[in-house]
ChimeraX commands (.cxc) that place a marker at each C-alpha (Angstrom):
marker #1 position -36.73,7.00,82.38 radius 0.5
marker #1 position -38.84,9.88,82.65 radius 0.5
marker #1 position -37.13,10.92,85.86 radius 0.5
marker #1 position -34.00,10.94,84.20 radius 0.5
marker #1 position -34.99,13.07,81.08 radius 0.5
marker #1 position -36.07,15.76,83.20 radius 0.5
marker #1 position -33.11,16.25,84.88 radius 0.5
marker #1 position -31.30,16.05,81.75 radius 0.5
marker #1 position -33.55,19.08,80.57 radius 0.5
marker #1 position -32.70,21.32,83.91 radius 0.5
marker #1 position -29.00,20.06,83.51 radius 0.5
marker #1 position -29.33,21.30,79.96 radius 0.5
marker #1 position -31.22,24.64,80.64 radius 0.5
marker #1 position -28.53,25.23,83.46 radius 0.5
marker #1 position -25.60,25.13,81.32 radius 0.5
marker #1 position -27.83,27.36,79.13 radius 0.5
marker #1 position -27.65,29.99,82.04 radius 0.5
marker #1 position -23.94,29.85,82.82 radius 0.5
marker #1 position -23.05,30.24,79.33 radius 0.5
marker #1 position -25.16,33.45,79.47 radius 0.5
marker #1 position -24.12,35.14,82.82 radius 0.5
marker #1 position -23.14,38.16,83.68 radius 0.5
marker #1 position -23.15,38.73,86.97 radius 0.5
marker #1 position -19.47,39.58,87.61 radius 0.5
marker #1 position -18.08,42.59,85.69 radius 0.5
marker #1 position -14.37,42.42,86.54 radius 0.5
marker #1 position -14.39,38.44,85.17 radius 0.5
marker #1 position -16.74,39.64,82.07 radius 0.5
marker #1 position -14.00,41.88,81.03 radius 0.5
marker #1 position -10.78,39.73,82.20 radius 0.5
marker #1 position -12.08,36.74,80.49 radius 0.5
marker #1 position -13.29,38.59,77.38 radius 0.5
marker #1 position -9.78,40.37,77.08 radius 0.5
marker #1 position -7.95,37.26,76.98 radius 0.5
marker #1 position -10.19,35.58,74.22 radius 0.5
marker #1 position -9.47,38.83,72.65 radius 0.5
marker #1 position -5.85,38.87,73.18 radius 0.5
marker #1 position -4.65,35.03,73.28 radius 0.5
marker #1 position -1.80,33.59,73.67 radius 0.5
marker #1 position 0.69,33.57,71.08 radius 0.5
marker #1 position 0.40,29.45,70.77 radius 0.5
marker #1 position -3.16,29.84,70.64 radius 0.5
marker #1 position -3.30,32.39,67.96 radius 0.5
marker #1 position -5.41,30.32,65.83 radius 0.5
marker #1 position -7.90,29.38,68.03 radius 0.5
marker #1 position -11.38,30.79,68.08 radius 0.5
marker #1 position -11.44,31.34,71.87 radius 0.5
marker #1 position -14.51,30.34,73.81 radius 0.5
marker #1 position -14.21,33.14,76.10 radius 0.5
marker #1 position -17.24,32.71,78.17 radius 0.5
marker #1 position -18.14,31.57,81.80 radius 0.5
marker #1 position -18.14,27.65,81.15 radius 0.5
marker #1 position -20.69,25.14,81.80 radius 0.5
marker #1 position -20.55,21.71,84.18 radius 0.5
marker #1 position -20.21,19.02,82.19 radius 0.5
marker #1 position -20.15,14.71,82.12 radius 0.5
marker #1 position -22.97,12.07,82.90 radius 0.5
marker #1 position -26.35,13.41,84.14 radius 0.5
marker #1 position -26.71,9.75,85.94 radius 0.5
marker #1 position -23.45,10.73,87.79 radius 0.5
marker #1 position -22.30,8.91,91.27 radius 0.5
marker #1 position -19.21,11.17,91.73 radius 0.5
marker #1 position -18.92,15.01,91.29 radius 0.5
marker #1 position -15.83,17.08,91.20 radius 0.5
marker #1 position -15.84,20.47,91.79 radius 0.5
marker #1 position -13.04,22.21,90.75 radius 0.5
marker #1 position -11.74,26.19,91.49 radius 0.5
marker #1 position -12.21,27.78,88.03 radius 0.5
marker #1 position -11.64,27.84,84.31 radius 0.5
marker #1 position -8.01,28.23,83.60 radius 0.5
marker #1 position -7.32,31.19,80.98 radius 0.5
marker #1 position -5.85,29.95,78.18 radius 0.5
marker #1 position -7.72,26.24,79.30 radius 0.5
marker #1 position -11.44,26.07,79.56 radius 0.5
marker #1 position -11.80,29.73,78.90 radius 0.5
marker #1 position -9.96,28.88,75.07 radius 0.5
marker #1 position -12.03,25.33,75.12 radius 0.5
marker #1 position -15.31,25.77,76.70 radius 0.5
marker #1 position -15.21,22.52,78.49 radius 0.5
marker #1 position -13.75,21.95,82.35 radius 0.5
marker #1 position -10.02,21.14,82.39 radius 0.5
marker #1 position -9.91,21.01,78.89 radius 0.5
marker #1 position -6.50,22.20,77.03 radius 0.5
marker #1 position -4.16,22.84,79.87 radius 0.5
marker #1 position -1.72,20.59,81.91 radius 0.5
marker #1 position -4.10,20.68,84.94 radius 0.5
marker #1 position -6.54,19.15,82.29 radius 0.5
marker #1 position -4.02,16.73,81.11 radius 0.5
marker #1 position -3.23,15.32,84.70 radius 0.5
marker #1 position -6.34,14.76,86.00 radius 0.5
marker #1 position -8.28,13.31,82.85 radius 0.5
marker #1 position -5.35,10.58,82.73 radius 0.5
marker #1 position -6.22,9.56,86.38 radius 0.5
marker #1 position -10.06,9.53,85.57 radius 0.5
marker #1 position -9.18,7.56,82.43 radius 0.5
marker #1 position -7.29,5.13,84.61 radius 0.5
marker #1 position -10.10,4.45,87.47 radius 0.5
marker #1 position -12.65,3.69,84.28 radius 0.5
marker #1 position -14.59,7.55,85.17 radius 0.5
marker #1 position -13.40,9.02,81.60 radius 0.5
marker #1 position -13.91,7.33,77.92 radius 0.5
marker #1 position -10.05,8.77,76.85 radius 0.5
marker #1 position -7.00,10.30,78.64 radius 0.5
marker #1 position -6.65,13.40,76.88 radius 0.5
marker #1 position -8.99,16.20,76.94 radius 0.5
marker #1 position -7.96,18.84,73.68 radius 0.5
marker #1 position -11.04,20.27,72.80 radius 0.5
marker #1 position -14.92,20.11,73.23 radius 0.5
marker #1 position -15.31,17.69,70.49 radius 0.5
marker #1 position -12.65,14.68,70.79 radius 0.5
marker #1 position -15.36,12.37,71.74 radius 0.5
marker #1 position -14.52,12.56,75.46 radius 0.5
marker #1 position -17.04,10.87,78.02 radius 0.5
marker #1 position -17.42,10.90,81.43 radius 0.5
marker #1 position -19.00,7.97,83.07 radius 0.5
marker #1 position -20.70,7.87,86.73 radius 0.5
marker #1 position -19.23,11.11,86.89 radius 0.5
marker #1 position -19.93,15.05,86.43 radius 0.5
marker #1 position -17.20,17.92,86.52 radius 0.5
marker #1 position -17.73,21.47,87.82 radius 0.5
marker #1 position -16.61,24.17,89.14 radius 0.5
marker #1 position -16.62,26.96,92.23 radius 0.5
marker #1 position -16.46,29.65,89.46 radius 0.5
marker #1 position -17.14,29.54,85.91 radius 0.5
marker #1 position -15.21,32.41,84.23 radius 0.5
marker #1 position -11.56,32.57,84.22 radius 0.5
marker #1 position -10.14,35.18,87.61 radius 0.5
marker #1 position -7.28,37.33,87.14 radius 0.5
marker #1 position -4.10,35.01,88.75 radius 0.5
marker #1 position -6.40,32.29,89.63 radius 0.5
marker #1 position -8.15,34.38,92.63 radius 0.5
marker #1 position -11.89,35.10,92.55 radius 0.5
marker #1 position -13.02,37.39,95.13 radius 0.5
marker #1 position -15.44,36.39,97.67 radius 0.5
marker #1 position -18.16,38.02,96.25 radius 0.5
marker #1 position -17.72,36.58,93.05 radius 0.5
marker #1 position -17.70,33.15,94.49 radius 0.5
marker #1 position -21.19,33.65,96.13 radius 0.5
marker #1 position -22.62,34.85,92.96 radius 0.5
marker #1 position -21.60,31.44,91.32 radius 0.5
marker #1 position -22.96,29.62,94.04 radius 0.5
marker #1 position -26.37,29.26,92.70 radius 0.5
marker #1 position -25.17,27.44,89.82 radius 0.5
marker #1 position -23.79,24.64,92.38 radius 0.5
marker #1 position -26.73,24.23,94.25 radius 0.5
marker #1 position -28.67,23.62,90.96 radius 0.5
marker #1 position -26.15,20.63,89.98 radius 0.5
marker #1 position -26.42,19.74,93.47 radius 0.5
marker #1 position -30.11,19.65,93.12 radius 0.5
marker #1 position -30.38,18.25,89.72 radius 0.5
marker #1 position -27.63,15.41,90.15 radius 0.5
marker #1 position -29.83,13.31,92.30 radius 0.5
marker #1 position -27.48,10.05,92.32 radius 0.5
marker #1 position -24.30,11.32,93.52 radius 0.5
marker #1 position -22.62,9.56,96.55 radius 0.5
marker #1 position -19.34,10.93,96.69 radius 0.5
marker #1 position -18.11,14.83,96.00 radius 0.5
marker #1 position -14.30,15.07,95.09 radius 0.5
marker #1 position -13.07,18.56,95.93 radius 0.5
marker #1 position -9.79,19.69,94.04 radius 0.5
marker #1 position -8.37,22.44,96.39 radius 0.5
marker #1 position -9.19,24.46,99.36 radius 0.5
marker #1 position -11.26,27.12,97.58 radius 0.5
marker #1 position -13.67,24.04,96.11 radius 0.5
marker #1 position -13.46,22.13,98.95 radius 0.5
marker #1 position -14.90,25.63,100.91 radius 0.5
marker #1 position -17.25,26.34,98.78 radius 0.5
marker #1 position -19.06,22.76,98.55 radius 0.5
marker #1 position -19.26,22.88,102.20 radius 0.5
marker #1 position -20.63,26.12,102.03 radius 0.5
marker #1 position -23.63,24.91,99.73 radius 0.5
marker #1 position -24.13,22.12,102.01 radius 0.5
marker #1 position -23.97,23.90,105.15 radius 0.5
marker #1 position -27.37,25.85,104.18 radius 0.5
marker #1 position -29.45,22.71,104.66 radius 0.5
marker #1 position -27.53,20.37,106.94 radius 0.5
marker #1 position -26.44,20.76,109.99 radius 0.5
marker #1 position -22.35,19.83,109.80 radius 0.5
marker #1 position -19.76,19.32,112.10 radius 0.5
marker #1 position -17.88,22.07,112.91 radius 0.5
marker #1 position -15.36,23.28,110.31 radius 0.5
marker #1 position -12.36,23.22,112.67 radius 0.5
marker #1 position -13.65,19.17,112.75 radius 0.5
marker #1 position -12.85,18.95,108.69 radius 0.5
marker #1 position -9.76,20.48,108.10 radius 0.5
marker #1 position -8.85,20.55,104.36 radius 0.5
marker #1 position -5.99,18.27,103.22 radius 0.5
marker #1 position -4.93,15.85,100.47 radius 0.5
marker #1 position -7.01,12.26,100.91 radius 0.5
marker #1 position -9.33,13.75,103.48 radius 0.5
marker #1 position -12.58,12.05,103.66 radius 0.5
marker #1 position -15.89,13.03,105.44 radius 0.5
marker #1 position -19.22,11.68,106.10 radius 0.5
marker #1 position -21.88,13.98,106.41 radius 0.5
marker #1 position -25.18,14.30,108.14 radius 0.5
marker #1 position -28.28,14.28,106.52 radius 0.5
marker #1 position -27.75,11.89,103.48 radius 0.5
marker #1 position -25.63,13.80,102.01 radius 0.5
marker #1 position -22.44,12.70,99.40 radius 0.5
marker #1 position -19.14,11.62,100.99 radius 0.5
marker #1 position -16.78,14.57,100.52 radius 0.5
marker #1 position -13.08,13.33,99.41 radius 0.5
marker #1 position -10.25,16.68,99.03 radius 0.5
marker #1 position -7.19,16.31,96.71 radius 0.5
marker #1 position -4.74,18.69,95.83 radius 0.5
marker #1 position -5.46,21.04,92.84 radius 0.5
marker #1 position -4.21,19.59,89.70 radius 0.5
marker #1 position -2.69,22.50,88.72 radius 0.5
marker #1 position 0.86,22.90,87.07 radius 0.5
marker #1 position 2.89,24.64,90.01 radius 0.5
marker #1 position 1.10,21.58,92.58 radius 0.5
marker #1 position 2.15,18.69,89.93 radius 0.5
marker #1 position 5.34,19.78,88.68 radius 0.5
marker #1 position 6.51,20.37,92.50 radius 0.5
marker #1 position 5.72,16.92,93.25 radius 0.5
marker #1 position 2.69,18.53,95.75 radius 0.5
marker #1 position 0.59,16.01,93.98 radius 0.5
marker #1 position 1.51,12.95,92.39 radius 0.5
marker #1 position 0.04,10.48,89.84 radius 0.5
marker #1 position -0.04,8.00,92.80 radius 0.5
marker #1 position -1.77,10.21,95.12 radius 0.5
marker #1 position -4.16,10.98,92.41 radius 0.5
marker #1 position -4.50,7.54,92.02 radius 0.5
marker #1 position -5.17,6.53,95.43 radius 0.5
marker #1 position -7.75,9.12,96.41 radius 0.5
marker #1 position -9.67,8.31,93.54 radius 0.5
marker #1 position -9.46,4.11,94.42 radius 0.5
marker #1 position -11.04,5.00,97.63 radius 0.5
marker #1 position -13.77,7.02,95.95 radius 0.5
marker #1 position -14.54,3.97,94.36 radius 0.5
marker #1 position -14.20,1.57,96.64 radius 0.5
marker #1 position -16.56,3.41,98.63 radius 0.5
marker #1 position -19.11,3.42,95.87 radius 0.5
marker #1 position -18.79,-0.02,95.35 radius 0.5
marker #1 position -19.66,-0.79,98.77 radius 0.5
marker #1 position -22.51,1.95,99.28 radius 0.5
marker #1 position -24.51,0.55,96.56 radius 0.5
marker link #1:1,2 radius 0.2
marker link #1:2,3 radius 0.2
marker link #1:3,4 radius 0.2
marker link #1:4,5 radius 0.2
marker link #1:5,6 radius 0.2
marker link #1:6,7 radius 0.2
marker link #1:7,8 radius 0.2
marker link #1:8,9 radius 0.2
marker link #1:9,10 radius 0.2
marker link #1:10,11 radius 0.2
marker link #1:11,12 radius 0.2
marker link #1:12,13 radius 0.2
marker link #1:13,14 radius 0.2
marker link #1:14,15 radius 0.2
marker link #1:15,16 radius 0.2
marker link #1:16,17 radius 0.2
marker link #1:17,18 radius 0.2
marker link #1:18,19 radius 0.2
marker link #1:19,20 radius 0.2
marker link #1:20,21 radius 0.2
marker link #1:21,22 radius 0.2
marker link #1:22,23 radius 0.2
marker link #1:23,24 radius 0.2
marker link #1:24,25 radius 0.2
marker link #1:25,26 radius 0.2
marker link #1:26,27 radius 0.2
marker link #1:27,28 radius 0.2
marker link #1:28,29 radius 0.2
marker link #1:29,30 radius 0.2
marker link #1:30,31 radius 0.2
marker link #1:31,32 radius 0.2
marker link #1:32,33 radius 0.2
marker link #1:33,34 radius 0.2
marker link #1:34,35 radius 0.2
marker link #1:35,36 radius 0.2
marker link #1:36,37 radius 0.2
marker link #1:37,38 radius 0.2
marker link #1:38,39 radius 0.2
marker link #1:39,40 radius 0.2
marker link #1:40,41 radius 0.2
marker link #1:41,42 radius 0.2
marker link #1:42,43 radius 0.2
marker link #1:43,44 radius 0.2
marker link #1:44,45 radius 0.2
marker link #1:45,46 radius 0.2
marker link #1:46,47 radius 0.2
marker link #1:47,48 radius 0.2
marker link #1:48,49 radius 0.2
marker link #1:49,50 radius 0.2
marker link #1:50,51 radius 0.2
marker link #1:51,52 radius 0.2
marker link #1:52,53 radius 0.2
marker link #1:53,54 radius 0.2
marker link #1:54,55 radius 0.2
marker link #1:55,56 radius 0.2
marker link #1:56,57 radius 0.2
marker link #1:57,58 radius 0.2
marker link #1:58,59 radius 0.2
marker link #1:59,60 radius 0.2
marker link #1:60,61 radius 0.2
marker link #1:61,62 radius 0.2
marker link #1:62,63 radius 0.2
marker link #1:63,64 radius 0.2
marker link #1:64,65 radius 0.2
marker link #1:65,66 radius 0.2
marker link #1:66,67 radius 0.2
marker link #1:67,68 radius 0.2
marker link #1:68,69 radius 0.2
marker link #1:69,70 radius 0.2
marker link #1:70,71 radius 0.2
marker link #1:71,72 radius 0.2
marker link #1:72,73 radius 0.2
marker link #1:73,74 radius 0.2
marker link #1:74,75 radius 0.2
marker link #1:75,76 radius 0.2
marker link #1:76,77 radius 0.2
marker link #1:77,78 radius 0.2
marker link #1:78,79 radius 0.2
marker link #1:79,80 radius 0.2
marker link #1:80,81 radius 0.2
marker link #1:81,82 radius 0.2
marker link #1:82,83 radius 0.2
marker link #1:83,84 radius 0.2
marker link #1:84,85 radius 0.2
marker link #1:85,86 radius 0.2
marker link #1:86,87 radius 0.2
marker link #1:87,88 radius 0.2
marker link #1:88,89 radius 0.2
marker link #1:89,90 radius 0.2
marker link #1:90,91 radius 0.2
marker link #1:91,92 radius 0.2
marker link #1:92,93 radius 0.2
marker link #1:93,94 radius 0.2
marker link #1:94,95 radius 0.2
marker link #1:95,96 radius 0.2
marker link #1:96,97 radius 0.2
marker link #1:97,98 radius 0.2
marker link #1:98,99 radius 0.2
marker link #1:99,100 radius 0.2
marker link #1:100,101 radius 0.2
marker link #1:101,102 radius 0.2
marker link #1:102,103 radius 0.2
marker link #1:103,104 radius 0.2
marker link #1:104,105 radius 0.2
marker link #1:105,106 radius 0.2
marker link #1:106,107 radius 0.2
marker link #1:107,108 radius 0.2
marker link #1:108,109 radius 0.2
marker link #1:109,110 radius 0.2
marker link #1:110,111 radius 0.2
marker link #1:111,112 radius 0.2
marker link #1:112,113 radius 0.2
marker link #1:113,114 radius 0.2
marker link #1:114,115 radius 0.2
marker link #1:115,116 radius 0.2
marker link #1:116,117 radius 0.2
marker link #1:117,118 radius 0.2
marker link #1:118,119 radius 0.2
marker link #1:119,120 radius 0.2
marker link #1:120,121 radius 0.2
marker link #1:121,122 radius 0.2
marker link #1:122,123 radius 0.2
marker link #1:123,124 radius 0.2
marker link #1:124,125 radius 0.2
marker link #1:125,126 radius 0.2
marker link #1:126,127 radius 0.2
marker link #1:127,128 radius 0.2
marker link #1:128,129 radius 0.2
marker link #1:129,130 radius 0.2
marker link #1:130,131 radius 0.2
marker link #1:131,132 radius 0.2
marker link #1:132,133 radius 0.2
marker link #1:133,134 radius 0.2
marker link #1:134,135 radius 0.2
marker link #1:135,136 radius 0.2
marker link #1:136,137 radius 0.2
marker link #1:137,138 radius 0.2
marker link #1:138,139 radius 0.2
marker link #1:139,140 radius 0.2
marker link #1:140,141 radius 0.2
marker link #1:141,142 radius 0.2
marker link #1:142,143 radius 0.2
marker link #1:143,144 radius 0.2
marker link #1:144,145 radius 0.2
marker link #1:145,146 radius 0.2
marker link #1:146,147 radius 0.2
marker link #1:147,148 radius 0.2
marker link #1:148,149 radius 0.2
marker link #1:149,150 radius 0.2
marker link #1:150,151 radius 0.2
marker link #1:151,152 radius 0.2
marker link #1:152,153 radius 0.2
marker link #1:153,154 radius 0.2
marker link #1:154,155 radius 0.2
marker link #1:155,156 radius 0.2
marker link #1:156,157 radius 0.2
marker link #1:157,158 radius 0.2
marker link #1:158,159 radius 0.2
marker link #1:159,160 radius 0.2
marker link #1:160,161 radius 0.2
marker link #1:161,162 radius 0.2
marker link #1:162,163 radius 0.2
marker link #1:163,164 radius 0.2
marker link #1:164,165 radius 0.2
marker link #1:165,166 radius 0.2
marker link #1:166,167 radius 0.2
marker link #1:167,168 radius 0.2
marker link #1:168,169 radius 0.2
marker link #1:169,170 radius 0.2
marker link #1:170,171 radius 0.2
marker link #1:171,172 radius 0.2
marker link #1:172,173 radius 0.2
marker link #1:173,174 radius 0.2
marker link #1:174,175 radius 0.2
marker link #1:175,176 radius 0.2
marker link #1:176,177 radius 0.2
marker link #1:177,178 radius 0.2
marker link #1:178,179 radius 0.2
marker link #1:179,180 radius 0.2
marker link #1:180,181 radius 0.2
marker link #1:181,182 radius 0.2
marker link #1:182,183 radius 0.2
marker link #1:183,184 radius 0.2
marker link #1:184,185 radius 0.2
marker link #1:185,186 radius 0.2
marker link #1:186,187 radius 0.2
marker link #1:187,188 radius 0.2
marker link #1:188,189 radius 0.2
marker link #1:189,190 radius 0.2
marker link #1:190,191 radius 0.2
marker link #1:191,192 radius 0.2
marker link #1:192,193 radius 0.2
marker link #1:193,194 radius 0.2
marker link #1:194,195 radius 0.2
marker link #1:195,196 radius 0.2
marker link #1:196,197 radius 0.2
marker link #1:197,198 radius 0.2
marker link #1:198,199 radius 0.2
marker link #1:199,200 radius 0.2
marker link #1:200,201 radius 0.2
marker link #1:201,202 radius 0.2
marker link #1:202,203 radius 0.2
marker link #1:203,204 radius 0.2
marker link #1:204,205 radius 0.2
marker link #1:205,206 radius 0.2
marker link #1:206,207 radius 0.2
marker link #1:207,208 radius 0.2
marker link #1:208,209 radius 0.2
marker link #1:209,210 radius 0.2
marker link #1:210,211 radius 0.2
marker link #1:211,212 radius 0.2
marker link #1:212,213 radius 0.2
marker link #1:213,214 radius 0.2
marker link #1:214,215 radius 0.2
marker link #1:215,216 radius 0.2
marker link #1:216,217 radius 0.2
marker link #1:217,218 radius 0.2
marker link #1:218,219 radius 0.2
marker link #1:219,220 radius 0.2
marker link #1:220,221 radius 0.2
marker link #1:221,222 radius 0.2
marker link #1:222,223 radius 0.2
marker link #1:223,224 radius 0.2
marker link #1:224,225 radius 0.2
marker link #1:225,226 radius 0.2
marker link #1:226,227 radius 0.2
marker link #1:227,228 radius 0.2
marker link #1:228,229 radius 0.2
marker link #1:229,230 radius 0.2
marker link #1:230,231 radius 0.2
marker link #1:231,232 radius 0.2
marker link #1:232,233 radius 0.2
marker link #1:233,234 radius 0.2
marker link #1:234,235 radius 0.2
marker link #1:235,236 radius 0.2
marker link #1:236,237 radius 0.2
view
């Protein structure tokens, strides 16, 4: 119990320090501008306009890291995949494989829970088109490695898109030894075991609009990558 109040406290004080950071002066102002600004459907909305904070069950077995607030999504809400179509796709799947309370994700405060699970991100501010420079992913890093560090019963990492997928590997790669990357290519339902105790990584596609609407990604394939994430945690136990 103790054990598990602690790292609710660093969880807590982490979010604390994304909320507040500053480190990356072209997304300060692009993220600011559209709170500012908004979008015409949004006019009413107070917008969060902020880098955004992990979020979901501090006893988590699965973690999903994610590329980065969406503009008029998180960046409006102040919760991961909360308030866009992206959002709206992959809560519905969670909901379905029993790792989310609801299927729709509106707001910060419509009594959505994860279970077993925790959502993040590569980036926490919103990028210009949906591309964070290099740079600006490596000053976010930290902020993964503390989750990482802090999330101390998670089995299985879920990463939605290259840039995710990348940049989890990168965080491991510091204090494991791993397989060469031309040995882990990135693609929908990939799954690898890696050295060192460390989580099972699973890749999906992006959730995002342009992937679902093209039929990239599919409810079904959705579905299926996130049966074999539990499956294996059913059988790692």
């Amino acid at each position: 119990m103790a054990e598990s109040s602690s790292s609710n406290r660093k969880l807590e004080k982490l979010q604390q320090r994304v909320v507040q950071c500053t480190r990356c002066p072209r997304l300060v102002e692009y993220r600011e501008k559209v709170a500012r600004e908004k979008r015409r459907m949004f006019r009413d909305w107070d917008y969060w306009g902020k880098p955004v904070p992990g979020f979901g069950d501090p006893k988590a077995e699965l973690l999903i890291v994610g590329l980065a607030p969406a503009a008029h999504g998180a960046n409006r809400t102040g919760r991961m995949f909360t308030g866009d179509r992206s959002g709206d796709f992959l809560f519905r799947a969670l909901h379905e494989a029993g790792f989310a309370s609801q299927a729709n994700s509106r707001d910060r405060d419509d009594g959505l829970r994860l279970r077993r699970c925790y959502i993040t991100a590569a980036l926490r501010c919103a990028p210009p088109a949906n591309k964070p420079l290099p740079q600006e992913l490596r000053n976010c890093q930290p902020y993964l490695e503390n989750e990482l560090e802090f999330l101390g019963r998670v089995r299985a990492v879920l990463a939605l898109g290259r840039i995710g997928f990348d940049r989890y590997l990168s965080v491991v790669g510091e204090k494991a030894d791993l397989p060469p990357r031309s040995k882990m290519p990135f693609g929908h339902g990939a799954s690898y075991g890696l050295p060192g105790g460390l989580p099972r990584l699973f890749a999906s596609y992006h959730p995002s609009q342009q992937n679902t609407q093209t039929g990239k990604l599919t409810r079904e394939m959705m579905h299926n990558v996130l049966a074999g994430i539990e499956k294996y945690l059913r059988v790692s136990r």
